[in-house]
C-alpha distance (Angstrom), angle and dihedral (degrees) to the residues before:
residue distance angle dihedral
X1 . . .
X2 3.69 . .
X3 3.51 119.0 .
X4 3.98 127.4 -111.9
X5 3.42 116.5 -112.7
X6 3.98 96.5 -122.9
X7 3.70 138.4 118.6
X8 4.17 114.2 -140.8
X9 3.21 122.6 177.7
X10 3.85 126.4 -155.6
X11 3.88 126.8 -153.3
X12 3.57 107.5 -175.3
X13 4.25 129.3 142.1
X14 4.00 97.4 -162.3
X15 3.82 96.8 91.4
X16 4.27 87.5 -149.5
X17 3.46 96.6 41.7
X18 4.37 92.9 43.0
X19 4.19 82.8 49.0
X20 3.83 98.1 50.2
X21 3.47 95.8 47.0
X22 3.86 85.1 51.3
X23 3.46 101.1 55.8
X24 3.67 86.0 45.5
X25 3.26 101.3 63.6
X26 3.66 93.1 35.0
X27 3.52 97.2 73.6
X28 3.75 92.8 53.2
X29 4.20 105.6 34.9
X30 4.28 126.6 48.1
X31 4.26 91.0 -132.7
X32 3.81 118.7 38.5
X33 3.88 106.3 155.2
X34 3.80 117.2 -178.3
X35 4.18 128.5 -152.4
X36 3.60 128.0 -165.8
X37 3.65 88.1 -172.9
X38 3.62 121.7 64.6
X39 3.51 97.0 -167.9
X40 4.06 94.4 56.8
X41 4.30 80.1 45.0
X42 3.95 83.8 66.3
X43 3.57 93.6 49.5
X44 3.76 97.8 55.0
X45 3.32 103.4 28.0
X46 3.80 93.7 94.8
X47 3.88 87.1 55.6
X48 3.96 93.3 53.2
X49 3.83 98.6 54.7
X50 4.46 87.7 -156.2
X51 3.34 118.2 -146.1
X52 4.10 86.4 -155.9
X53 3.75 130.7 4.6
X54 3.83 118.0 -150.1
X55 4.42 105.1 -156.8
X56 3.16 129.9 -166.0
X57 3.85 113.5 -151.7
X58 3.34 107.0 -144.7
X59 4.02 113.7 52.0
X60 3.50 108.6 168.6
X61 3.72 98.3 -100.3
X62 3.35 99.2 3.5
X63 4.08 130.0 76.7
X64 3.93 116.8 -133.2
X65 3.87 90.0 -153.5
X66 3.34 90.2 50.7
X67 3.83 95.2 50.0
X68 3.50 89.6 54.0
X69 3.05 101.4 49.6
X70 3.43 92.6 56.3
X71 3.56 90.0 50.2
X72 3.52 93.2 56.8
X73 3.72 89.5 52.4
X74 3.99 98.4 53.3
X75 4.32 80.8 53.1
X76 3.41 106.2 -95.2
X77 3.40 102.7 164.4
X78 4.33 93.9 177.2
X79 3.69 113.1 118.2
X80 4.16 114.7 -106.5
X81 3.28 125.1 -151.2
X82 3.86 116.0 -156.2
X83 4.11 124.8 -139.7
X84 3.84 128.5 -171.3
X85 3.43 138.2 143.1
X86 3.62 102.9 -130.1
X87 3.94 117.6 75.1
X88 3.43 108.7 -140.0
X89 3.77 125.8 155.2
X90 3.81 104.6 -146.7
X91 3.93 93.3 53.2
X92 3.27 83.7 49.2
X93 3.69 99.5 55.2
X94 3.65 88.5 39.0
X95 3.84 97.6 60.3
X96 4.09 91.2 42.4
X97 3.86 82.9 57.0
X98 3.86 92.3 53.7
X99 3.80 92.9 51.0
X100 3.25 105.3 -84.9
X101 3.90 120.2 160.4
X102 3.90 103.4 -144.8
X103 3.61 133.5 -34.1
X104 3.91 120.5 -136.3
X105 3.92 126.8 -174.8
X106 3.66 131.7 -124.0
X107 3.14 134.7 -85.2
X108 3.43 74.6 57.0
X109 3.90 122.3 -146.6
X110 3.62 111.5 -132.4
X111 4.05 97.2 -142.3
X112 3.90 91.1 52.0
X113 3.98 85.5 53.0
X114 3.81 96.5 43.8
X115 3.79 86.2 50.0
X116 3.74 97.7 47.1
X117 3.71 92.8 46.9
X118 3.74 92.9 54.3
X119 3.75 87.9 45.9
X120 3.38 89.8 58.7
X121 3.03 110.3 37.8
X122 4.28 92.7 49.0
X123 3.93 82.7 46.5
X124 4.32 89.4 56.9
X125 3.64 88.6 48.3
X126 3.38 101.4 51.5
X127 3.98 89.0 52.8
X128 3.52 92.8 53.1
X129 3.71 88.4 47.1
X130 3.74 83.6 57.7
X131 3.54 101.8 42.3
X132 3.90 91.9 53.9
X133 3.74 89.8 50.6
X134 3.99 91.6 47.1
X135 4.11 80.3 55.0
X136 3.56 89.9 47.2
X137 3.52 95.4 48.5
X138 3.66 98.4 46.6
X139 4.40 88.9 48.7
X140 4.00 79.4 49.2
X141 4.02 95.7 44.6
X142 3.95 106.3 21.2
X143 3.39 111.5 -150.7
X144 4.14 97.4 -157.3
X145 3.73 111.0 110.2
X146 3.83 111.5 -140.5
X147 3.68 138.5 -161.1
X148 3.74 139.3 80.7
X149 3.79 103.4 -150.0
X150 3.47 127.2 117.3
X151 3.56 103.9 -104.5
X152 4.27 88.2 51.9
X153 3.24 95.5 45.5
X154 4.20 94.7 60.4
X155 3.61 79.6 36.4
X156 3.76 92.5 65.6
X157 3.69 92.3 36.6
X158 4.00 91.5 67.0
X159 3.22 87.6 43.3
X160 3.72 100.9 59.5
X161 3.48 86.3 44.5
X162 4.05 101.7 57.7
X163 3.44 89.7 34.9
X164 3.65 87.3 73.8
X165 3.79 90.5 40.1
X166 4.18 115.4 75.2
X167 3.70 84.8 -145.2
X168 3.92 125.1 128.0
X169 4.20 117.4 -100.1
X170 3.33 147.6 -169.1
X171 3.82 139.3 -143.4
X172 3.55 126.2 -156.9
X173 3.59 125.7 -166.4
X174 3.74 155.1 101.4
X175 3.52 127.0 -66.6
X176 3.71 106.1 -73.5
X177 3.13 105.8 8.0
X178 3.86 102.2 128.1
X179 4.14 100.3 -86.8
X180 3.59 91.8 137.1
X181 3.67 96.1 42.1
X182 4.09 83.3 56.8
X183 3.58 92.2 52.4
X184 3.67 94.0 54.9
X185 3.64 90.0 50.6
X186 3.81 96.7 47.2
X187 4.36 81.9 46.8
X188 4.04 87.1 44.4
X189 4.14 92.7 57.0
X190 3.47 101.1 32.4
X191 4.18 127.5 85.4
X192 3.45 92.7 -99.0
X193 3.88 93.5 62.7
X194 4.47 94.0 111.3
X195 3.96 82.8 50.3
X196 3.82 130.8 80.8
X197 3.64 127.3 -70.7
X198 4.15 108.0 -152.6
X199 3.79 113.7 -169.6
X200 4.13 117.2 -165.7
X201 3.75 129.9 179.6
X202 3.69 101.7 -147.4
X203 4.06 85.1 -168.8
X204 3.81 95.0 53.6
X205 3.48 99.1 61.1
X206 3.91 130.5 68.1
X207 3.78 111.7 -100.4
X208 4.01 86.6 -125.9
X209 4.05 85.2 63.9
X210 3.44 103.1 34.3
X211 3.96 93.2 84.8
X212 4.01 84.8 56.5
X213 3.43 98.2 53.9
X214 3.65 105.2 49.7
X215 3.95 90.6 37.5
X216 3.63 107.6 25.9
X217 3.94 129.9 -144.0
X218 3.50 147.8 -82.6
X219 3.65 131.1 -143.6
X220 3.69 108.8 -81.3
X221 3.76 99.3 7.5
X222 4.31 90.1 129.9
X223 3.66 134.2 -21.3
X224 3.53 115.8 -44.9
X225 3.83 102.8 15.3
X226 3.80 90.5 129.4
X227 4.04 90.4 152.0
X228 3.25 114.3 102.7
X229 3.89 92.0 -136.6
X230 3.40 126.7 1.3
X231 4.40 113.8 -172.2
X232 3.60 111.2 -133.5
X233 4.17 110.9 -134.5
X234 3.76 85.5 -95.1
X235 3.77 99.7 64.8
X236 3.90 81.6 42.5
X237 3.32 89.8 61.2
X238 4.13 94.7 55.1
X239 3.70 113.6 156.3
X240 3.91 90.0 -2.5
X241 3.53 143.1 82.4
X242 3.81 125.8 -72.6
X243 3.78 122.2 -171.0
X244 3.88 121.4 -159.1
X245 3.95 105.2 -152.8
X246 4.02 121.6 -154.8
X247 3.94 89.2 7.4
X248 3.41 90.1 177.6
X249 4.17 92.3 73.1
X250 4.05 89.6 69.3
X251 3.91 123.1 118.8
X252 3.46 114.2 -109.6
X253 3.79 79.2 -114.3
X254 3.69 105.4 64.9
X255 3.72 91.1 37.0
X256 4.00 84.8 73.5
X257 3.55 92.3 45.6
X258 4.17 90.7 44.8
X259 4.20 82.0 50.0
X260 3.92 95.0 53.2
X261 4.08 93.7 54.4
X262 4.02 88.0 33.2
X263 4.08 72.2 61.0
X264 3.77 107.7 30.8
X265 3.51 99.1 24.7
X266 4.20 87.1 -134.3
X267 3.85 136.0 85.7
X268 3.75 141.9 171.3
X269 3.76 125.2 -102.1
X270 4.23 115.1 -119.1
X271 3.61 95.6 -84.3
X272 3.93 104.5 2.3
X273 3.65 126.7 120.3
X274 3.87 101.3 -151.5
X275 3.59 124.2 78.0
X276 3.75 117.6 -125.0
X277 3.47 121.5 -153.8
X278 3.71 126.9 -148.8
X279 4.11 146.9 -163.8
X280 3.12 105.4 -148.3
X281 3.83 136.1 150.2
X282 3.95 111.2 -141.7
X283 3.64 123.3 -151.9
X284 3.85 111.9 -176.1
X285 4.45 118.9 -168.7
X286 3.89 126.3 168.8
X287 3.44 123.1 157.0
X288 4.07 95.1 -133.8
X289 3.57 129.5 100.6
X290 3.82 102.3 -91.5
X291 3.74 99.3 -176.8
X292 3.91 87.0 48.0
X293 3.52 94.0 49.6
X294 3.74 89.8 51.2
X295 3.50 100.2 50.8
X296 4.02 77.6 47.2
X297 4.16 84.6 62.9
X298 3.94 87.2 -127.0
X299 3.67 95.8 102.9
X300 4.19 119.6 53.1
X301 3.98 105.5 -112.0
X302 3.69 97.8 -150.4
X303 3.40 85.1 55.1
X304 3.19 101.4 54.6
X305 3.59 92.5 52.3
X306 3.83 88.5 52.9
X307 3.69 90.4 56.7
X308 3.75 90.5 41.6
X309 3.68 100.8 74.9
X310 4.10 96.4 112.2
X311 3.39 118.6 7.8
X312 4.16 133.7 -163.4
X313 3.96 122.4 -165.7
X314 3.88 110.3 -163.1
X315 3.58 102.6 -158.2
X316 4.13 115.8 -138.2
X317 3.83 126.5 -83.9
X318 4.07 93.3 -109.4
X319 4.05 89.0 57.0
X320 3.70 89.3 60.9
X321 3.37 105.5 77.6
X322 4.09 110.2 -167.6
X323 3.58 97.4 3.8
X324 3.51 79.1 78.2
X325 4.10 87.8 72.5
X326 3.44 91.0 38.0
X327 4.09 97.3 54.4
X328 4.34 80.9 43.8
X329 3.67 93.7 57.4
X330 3.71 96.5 46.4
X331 3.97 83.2 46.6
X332 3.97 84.5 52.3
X333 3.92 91.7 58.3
X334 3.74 93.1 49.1
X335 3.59 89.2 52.2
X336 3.97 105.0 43.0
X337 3.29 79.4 54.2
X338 3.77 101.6 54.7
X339 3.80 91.1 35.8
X340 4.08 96.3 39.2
X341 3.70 83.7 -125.9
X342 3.88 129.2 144.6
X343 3.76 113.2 -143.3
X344 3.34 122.4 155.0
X345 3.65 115.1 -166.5
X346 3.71 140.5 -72.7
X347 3.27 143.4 -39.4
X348 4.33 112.0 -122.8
X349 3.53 90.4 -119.6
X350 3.99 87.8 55.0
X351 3.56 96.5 41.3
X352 4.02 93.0 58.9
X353 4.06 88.5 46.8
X354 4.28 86.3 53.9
X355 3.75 87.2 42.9
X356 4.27 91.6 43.8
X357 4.19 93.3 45.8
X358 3.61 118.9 106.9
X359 4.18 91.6 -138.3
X360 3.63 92.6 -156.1
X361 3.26 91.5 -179.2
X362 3.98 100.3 50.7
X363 3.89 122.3 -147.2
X364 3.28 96.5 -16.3
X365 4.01 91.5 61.0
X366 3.66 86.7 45.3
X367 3.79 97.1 48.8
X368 3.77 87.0 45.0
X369 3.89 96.8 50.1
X370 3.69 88.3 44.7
X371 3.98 84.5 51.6
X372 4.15 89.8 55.1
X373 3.80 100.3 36.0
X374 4.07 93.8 48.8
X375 4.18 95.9 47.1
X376 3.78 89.8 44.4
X377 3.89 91.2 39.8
X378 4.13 105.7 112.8
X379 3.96 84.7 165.8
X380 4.41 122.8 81.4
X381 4.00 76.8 -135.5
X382 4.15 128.9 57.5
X383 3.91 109.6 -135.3
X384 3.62 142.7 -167.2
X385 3.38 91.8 -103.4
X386 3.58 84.7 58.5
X387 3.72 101.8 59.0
X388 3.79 91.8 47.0
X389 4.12 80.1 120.5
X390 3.97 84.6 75.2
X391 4.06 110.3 96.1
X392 3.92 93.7 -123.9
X393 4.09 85.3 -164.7
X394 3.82 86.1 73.4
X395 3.72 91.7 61.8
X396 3.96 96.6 113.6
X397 3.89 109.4 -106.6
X398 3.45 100.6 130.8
X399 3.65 130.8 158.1
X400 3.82 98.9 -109.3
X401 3.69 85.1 59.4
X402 3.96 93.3 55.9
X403 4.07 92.6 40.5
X404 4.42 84.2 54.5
X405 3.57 88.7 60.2
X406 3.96 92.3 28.8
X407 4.04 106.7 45.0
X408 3.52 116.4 -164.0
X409 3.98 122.9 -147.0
X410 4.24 100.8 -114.2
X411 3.73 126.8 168.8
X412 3.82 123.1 -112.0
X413 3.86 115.6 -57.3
X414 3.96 87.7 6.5
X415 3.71 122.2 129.6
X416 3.93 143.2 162.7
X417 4.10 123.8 -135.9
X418 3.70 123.4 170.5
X419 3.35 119.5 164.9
X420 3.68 141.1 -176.8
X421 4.10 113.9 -82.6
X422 4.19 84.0 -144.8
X423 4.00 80.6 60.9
X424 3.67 141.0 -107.5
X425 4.00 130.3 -124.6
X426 4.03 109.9 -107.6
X427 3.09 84.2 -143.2
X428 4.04 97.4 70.6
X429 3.62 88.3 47.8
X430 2.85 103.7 61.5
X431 4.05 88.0 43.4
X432 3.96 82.1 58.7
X433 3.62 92.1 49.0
X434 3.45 95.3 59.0
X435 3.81 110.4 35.0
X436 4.32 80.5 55.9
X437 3.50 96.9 53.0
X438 4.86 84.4 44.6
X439 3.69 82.1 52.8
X440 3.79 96.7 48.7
X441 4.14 85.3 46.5
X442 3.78 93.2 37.3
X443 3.61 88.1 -124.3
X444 3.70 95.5 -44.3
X445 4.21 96.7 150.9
X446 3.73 93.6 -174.5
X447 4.12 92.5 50.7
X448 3.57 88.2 36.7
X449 4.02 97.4 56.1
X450 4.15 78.7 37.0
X451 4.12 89.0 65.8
X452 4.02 88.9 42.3
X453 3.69 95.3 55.0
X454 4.15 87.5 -130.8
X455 3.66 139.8 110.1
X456 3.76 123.1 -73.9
X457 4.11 84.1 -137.3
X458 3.87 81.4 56.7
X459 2.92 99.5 44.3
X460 4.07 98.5 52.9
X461 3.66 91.3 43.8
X462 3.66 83.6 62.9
X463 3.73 95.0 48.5
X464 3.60 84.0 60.1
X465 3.76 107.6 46.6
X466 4.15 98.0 42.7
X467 4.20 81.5 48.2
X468 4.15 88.8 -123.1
X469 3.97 104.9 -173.8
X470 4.19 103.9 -136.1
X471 3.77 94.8 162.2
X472 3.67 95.7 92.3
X473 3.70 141.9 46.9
X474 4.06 104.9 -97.4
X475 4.00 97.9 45.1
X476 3.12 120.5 -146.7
């Protein structure tokens, strides 16, 4: 029989018992190395690197609880498994509190040991196995939030703050922005870090399954539920965090339903009779206009308000001036890395382009572009020529921006748009819009939301989302 590639160690003072065990395990494992001496097992431990450690507890001067416990201390992270010859309930409890793996009684029976050593051992593999795809995961989705600008930095700021807070939030933003990567930070530094973190795209699924998948199923609710239960992403998310991307694409339908466990923290699987009650924290994102969409009757005001407890606004890519270097370096690393390529950084020439394009598309653009440039890259250095992929007619230099700085006298209810026929983000508009009417007011909001015809609650809240600077005398 071929041996098993493992290292177990054995600290054991009976001379027959330490040799048994030995031979034991040496006709199953490739390194079985045996001490009398517990003290000298100390010493060399750190040399060994054991897959398992089989202790005895009582070693003439020497305590085996004690010794593991102060092996679980200097980060031993190998499973133990505990021998004695006495059977007695609170040692027992006391060394599975300290980490230990099992504890067996002597005389021991050689099939119990076989069985608990294969336990144990299967049981340490599989949480390496998870710890080096945790590591993988985090290389693959970094968890770091980067960026120095303004808009980031209050970003953060809330986010610190809620983190701490097992309250509900909600993050606002374009498409790939980064409101995801929040979420997993807030999840990260809150209480409910150890516990699950449940991510659903409420606009990637079809409205017919979307009840399923944030309630689950049971038995017989429709054709084809032949499980007997099947747990919905909320009970998945138990004790954890869930977050509810693009929470604007629900039906009217399961917004009610999302509003009564928002409320009672409970719900009833399609189909089931008993009512299951969750912990769970819920983070909602979208990049749509909630309040608009409200006052539009297609999204459920109380529920909005419900979700709208704390609220973060991560402000688009082009707003965020030489973080945009900063996120395309880090995006560099990654992808030397994955490429075994050595660039370096950019050119100044292709540094102002990055810093000039509109990145509609956010991060993810950027990420992607970085992607491209770095696998195609034959240079140590990433120039202009290089980026020539970018559309430079999406750099933003639009006409609204030139009549802000430039107003022209118009009648009552007149006004001029032109806009680019490659497109323009509504978003910016509607910026424009407003930080030409603060001009024309010199900041005045309540005159300003006056010449608008809207709300002066409207028209802060959109101060704050498009990231309009009023502090100063040219607003922009």
């Amino acid at each position: 029989m071929q041996l098993q590639n493992y290292t177990v160690v054995i600290i054991e003072d009976d001379p027959l018992v330490n040799q048994t065990v030995k031979d034991i395990m040496a006709a199953k494992y490739k390194r079985v190395v045996a001490y009398l001496d517990a003290v000298q097992a100390q010493n060399e431990l750190h040399l060994l690197s054991p897959d398992l450690i089989l202790l005895d507890i009582f070693l003439g001067h020497s305590n085996g609880l004690d010794i593991l416990e102060n092996l679980r201390n200097q980060g031993l992270s190998a499973p133990v498994i505990m021998m004695t010859a006495f059977s007695d309930i609170k040692m027992a409890v006391r060394a599975m509190k300290l980490g230990a793996e099992d504890f067996i009684v002597k005389p021991l029976d050689i099939e119990q040991l076989e069985i608990s050593v294969e336990k144990a051992l299967y049981n340490y593999d599989l949480r390496r196995r998870v710890n080096l795809l945790d590591e993988q995961l985090q290389r693959d989705q970094p968890n770091e939030i980067l960026g120095e600008s303004e808009g980031m930095i209050k970003a953060l700021e809330i986010a610190k703050i809620v983190a701490r807070a097992d309250t509900t939030v909600l993050i606002l933003g374009d498409s790939g922005t980064g409101k995801e990567l929040f979420a997993r930070y807030i999840h990260n530094h809150s209480n409910r870090a150890r516990g699950p973190f449940v991510t659903l795209n409420c606009g990637a699924i079809p409205r017919e399954l979307a009840e399923n998948e944030l309630f689950g199923y049971e038995k017989g609710a429709f054709t084809g539920a032949t499980e007997k239960v099947r747990h919905g992403k909320f009970e998945q998310a138990h004790h954890g965090t869930i977050v509810l991307d693009e929470i604007a694409e629900l039906s009217p339908e399961l917004q009610v339903k999302l509003l009564r466990v928002l409320q009672e923290r409970s719900f009833y699987r399609l189909g089931g009779s008993k009512e299951i009650s969750v912990d769970v924290r819920v983070i909602a994102s979208t990049n749509k206009d909630l309040e608009k969409l409200v006052e539009e009757e297609k999204f459920r005001e109380d529920l909005f308000y419900r979700l709208n407890v704390a609220r973060i606004l991560l402000p688009p890519l082009r707003e965020r001036g030489a973080d945009i270097i900063q996120l395309a370096t880090f995006f560099i690393n990654e992808f030397n890395q994955k490429f075994a390529k050595n660039v370096t950084g950019f050119t100044p020439e292709a540094a102002d382009l990055m810093q000039r394009y509109h990145w509609r598309g956010n991060i993810r653009e950027l990420r992607n572009a970085i992607e491209r440039v770095v696998l195609l890259e034959t240079n140590d250095i990433i120039t202009k020529e290089a980026l020539n992929f970018l559309d430079a007619s999406l750099e933003p230099s639009s006409q609204s921006t030139i009549t802000a700085k430039m107003p022209i006298e118009l009648k009552e209810n007149q006004h001029i748009l032109q806009i680019s026929n490659k497109g323009v983000h509504y978003a910016n508009v509607v910026r424009d819009l407003l930080v030409q009417t603060l001009n024309i007011t010199s900041g005045n909001q309540i005159k300003a939301a006056k010449l608008l015809a809207i709300s002066r609650a409207k028209l802060r809240y959109r101060i704050e989302q498009l990231g309009i600077n009023i502090s100063g005398k040219n607003i922009s």
